[in-house]
C-alpha positions as semicolon CSV with decimal commas, in nm:
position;residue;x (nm);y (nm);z (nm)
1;X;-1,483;-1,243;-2,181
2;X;-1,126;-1,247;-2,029
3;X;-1,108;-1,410;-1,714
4;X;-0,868;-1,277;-1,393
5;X;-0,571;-1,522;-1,314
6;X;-0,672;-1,707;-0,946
7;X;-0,365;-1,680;-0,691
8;X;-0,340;-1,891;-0,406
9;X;-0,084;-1,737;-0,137
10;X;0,181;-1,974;0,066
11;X;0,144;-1,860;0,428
12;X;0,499;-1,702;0,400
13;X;0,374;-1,477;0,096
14;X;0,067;-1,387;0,275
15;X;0,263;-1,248;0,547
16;X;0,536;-1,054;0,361
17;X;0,275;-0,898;0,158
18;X;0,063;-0,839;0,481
19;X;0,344;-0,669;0,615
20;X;0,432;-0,488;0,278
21;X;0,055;-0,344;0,321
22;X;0,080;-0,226;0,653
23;X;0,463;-0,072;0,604
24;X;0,467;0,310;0,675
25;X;0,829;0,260;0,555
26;X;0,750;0,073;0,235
27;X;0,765;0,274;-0,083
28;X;0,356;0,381;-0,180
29;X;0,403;0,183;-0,501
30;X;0,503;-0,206;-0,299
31;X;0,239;-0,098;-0,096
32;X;-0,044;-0,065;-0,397
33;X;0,102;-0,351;-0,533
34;X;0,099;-0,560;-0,225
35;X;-0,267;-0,459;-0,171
36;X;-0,412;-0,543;-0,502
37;X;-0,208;-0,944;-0,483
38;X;-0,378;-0,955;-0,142
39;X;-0,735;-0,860;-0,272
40;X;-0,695;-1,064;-0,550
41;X;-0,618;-1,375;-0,351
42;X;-0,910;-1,295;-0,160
43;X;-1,136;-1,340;-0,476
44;X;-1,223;-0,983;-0,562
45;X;-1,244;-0,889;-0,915
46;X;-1,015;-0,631;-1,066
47;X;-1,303;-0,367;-1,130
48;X;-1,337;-0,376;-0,784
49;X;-1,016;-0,369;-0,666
50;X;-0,928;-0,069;-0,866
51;X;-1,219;0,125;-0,698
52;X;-1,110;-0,004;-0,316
53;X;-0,760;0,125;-0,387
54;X;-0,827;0,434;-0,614
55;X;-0,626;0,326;-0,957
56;X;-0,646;0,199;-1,269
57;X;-0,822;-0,200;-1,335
58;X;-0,504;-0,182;-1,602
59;X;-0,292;-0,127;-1,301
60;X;-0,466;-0,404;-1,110
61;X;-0,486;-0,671;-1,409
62;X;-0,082;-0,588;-1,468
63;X;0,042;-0,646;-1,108
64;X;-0,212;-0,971;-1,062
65;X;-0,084;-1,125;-1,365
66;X;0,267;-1,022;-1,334
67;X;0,228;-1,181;-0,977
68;X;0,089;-1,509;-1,101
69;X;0,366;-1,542;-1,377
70;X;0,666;-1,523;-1,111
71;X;0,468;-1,713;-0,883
72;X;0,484;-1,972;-1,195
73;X;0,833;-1,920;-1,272
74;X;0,913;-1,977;-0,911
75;X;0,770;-2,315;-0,931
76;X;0,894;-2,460;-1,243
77;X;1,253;-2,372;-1,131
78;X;1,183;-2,552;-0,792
79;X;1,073;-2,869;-0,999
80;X;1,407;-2,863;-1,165
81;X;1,627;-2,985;-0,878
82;X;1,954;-2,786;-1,091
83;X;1,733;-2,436;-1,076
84;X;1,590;-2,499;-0,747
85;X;1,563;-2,167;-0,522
86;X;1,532;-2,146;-0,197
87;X;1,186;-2,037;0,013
88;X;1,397;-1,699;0,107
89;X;1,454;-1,635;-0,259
90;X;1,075;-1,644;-0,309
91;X;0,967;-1,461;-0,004
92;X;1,146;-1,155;-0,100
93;X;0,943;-1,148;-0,409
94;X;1,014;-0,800;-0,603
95;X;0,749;-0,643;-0,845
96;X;1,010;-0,496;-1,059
C-alpha cells in the first residue's frame, strides 16, 4: 500500500493558500489546487479529498506530491547558503 506524502504548512504558506482558496479572482484551477494542499495538511486522505472537491484522487495525489517536492526543493536550496532564496520567493509558490 502506497502511502500519501505528510505536509506541514509555514504560517506564511497557510495563509497564501488560505487566501488562494477564498480568491473570487484566482484562476478555478490555483483555487483546486490550493484546496487539496490545505486538506492535505489537515490530514485528510486523498480518496477523500477528491470527493470534498469533486475531482480526480489522481488529481489530488499529483498536486500533494508535486507540493511536497517544491516544498523540498525549497529547503535544500535554503541549506546551501550560495542557493539560498528568500521567504518571498517561497510564498509565491506556483503549481506550474
Amino acid at each position: 500500500m502506497r502511502v500519501a506524502c505528510e505536509i506541514t504548512l509555514t504560517d506564511a504558506e497557510l495563509q497564501t493558500l488560505t487566501r488562494w482558496s477564498r480568491g473570487r479572482s484566482t484562476p478555478a484551477r490555483m483555487v483546486l489546487r490550493a484546496k487539496i494542499v490545505l486538506l492535505s495538511a489537515a490530514g485528510r486522505l486523498n480518496k477523500d479529498i477528491a470527493v470534498e472537491l469533486a475531482t480526480a484522487r489522481k488529481t489530488v495525489a499529483h498536486w500533494r506530491n508535486r507540493f511536497v517536492q517544491k516544498q523540498r526543493s525549497a529547503e535544500c536550496r535554503q541549506i546551501a547558503p550560495s542557493n539560498a532564496i528568500s521567504n518571498a520567493d517561497f510564498i509565491v509558490f506556483k503549481f506550474n
